[in-house]
N, C-alpha and C positions, 0 to 999 in steps of 0.2 A: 567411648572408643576414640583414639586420635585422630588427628585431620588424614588425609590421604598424601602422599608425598611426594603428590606428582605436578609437573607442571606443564599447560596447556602452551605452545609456542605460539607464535604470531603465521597465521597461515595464512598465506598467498593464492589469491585465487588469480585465473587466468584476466579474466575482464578487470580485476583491478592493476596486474601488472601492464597489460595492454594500454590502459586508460591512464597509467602512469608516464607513457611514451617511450618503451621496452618493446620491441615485434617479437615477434613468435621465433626468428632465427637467433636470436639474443636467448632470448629464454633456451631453447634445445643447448647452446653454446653454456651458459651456465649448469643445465641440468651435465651435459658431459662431463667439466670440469669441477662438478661438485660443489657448486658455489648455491647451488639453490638445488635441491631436492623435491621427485615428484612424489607425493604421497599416493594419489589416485586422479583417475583424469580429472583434468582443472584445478588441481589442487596441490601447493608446494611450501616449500617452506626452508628456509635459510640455512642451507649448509654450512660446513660438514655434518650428519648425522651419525652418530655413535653406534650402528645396529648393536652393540656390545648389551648399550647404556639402556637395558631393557625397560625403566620406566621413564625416561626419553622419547622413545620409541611409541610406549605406549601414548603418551601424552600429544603425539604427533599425529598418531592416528585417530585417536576420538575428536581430534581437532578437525581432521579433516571429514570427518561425517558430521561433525557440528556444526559446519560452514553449510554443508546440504541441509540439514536436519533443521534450522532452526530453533522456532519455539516450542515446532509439533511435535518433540520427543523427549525422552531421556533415558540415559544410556543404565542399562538396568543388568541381570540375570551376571551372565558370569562376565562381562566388563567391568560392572559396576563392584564387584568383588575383587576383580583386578586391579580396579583401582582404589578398594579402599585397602590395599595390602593381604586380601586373606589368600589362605594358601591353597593352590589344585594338586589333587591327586597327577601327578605328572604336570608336562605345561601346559599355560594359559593359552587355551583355544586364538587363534588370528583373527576368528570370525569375531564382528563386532558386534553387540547386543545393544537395540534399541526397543524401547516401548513408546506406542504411538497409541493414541486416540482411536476409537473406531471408524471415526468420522473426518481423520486425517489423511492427507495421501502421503506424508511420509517421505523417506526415502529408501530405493530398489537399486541395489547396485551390488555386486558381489561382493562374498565378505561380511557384508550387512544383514545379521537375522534381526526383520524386522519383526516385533511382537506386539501385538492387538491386545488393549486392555485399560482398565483407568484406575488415575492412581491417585491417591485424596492428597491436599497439598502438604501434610504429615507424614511422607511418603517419601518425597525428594527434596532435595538439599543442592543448592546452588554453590560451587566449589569452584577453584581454579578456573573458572571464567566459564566452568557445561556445567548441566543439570545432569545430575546420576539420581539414584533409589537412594533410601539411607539405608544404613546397615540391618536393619531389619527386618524389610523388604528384600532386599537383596538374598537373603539369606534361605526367605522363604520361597522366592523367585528359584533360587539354587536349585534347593533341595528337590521342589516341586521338578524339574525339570534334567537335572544332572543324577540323578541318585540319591540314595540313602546315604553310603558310604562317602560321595564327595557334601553331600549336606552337613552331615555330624562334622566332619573335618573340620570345615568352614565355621559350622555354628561353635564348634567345642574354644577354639581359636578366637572368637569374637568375644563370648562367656568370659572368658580367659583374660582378655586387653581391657574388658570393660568395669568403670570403677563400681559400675550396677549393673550388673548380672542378672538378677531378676528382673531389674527392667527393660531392658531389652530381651529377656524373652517374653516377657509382656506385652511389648512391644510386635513380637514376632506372633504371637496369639492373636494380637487386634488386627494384624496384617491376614492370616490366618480367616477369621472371622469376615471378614470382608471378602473374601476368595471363597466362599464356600461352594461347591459345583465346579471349581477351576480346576484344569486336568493337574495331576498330581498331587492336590491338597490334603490328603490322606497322608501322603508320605513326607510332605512338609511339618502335618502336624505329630508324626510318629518321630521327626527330628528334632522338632522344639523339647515335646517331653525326655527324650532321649540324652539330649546336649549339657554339657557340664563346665563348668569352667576350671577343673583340676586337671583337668589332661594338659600337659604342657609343649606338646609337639605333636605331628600330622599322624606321625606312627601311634603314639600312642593312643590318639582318637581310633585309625583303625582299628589297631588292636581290641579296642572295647568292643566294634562289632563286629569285630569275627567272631570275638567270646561267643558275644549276644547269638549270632548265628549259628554255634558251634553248640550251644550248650552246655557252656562254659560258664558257671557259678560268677557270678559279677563280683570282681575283686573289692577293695578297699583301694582308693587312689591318694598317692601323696602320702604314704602310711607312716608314721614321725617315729623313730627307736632313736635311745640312746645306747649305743656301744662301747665297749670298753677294747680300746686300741693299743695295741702293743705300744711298751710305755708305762700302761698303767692309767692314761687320760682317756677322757669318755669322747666322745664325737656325736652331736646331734643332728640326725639325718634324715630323712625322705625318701620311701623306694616308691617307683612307679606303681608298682601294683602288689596288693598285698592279701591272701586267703589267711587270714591270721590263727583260725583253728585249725587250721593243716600246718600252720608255719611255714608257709611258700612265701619267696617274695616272686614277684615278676618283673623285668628288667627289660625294656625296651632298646635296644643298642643302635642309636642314627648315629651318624657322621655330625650332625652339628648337636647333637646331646654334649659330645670331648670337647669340640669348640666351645660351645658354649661355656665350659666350666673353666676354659684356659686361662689362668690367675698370669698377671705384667710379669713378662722374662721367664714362662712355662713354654714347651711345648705340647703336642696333643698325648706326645707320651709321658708327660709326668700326670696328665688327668689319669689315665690305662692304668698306671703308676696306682695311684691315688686309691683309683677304683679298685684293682685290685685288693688292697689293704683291707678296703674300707666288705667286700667279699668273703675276705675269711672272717673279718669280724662277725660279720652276720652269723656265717655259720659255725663257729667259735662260741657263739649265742644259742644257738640249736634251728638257726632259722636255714630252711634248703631255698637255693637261688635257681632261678629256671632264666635264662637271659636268649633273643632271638632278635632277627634284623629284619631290614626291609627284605633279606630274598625269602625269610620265612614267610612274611608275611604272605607273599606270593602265592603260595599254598597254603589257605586257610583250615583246609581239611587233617593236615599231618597238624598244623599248629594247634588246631582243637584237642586235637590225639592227645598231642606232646603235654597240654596243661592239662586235661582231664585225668591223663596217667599218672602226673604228680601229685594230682590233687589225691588220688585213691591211695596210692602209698602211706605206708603208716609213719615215715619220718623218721 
């Protein structure tokens, strides 16, 4: 998986701006005028900051627990996911996540979940100037602690960037293993076996377990047909989800699926465009399309309904 794509800024603490020959009425005069920004008490750093400029922001802030934190921690569970790019079920919690030693004192400050635990040195990775979990840990740190549902997302997502797949959840097993008795290890390890790397977006991880919850037949993911498109030329294609003895497709519909596919000098409606086309083809084919968005998702219970009803239909 790629580096993380964040950067750690130069943080300012008060005893070094003091000791610099800057008083404390200087400092407030800056912090007003924006010229220096206060992260948390004692702790600032070189204005303007972007709040916009979300992995700015974040890089600001680990910064400023890493100036308290030390060598006793590293920043773990959903930080450390934060900042290797994977994605939350809504947003990235404020609260910062740190793992410390048993035998540490740490740092206690609001904002800051500190978590008790050890971690072999195959575990974290020295980046941008702090020590985070690696992505495997991270993963299982997640899972274990946020849900099923945000674990899969997370894990499906990693699968997915990673040029080894299986070794990272390998990886995520040996993590796994060594946690055995840690609260939610069950449900970490129900994510590892669960997580795929064919799911190409957040929806579509959910979607798999709402299936899974719904009782909902585990589709075919990524399912390759060639079409034959008005014209007379074939198109080679991929639908998200595919029951191929019923001839269902299933079609996940985010807002960045149409981005994603926007070809130089398209807008999002020549993708809609596109898709369409590429819709009646299918069922021009004899294949029936079932397509649903993030507010389906919302209600896992009608969307169970909705695909098990099509499943039963004769086509």
């Amino acid at each position: 998986m790629e580096r993380p794509d964040f950067t750690v800024p130069l943080i300012r603490t008060r005893q070094g701006i003091l000791a610099s020959g800057i008083g404390d009425n200087e400092i407030q005069r800056a912090v007003r005028t924006g010229t220096l920004v206060r992260l948390r008490a004692g702790c600032y750093v070189d204005g303007p900051l972007d709040d916009k400029d979300l992995r700015a922001s974040l890089g600001a802030r680990v910064g400023a627990v890493g100036v308290r934190l030390g060598d006793s921690g590293v920043f773990s569970h959903a930080t450390a996911a934060d900042l290797w790019g994977l994605p939350f079920l809504g947003e990235p919690p404020d609260t910062t996540h740190v793992t410390v030693p048993r035998t540490a004192h740490g740092v206690r400050r609001a904002k800051v979940h500190q978590h008790t635990g050890s971690l072999v040195p195959e575990e974290i990775v020295a980046l941008g100037g702090i020590r985070l979990t690696t992505v495997p840990r991270t993963l299982v740190d997640v899972a274990r602690t946020e849900g099923f549902r945000a674990g899969v997302v997370m894990a499906d997502c990693a699968l997915r960037r990673c040029p080894d797949p299986e070794g990272l959840r390998r990886a995520m097993e040996a993590s796994i293993r060594r946690l055995t008795g840690a609260v939610g290890i069950g449900q970490a390890r129900r994510v590892a076996g669960f997580a795929v790397a064919e799911a190409e977006s957040p929806g579509e991880s959910l979607s798999r377990v709402i299936f899974n919850e719904q009782g909902v037949p585990a589709p075919q993911l990524q399912f390759p047909l060639v079409l034959r498109m008005p014209g007379g030329w074939t198109q080679h294609c991929r639908t998200d989800f595919a029951w191929e003895r019923q001839r269902l497709v299933g079609e996940f519909d985010g807002k960045a699926k149409y981005e994603r596919y926007v070809r130089r000098g398209e807008s999002p409606g020549d993708v809609v465009f596109r898709e369409k086309r590429r819709e009646d083809a299918l069922r021009a084919a004899g294949w029936r399309v079932l397509r649903w968005t993030w507010e389906e998702l919302g209600d896992p219970a009608a969307l169970g309904r909705r695909v098990r009803d099509a499943l039963a239909e004769d086509g």
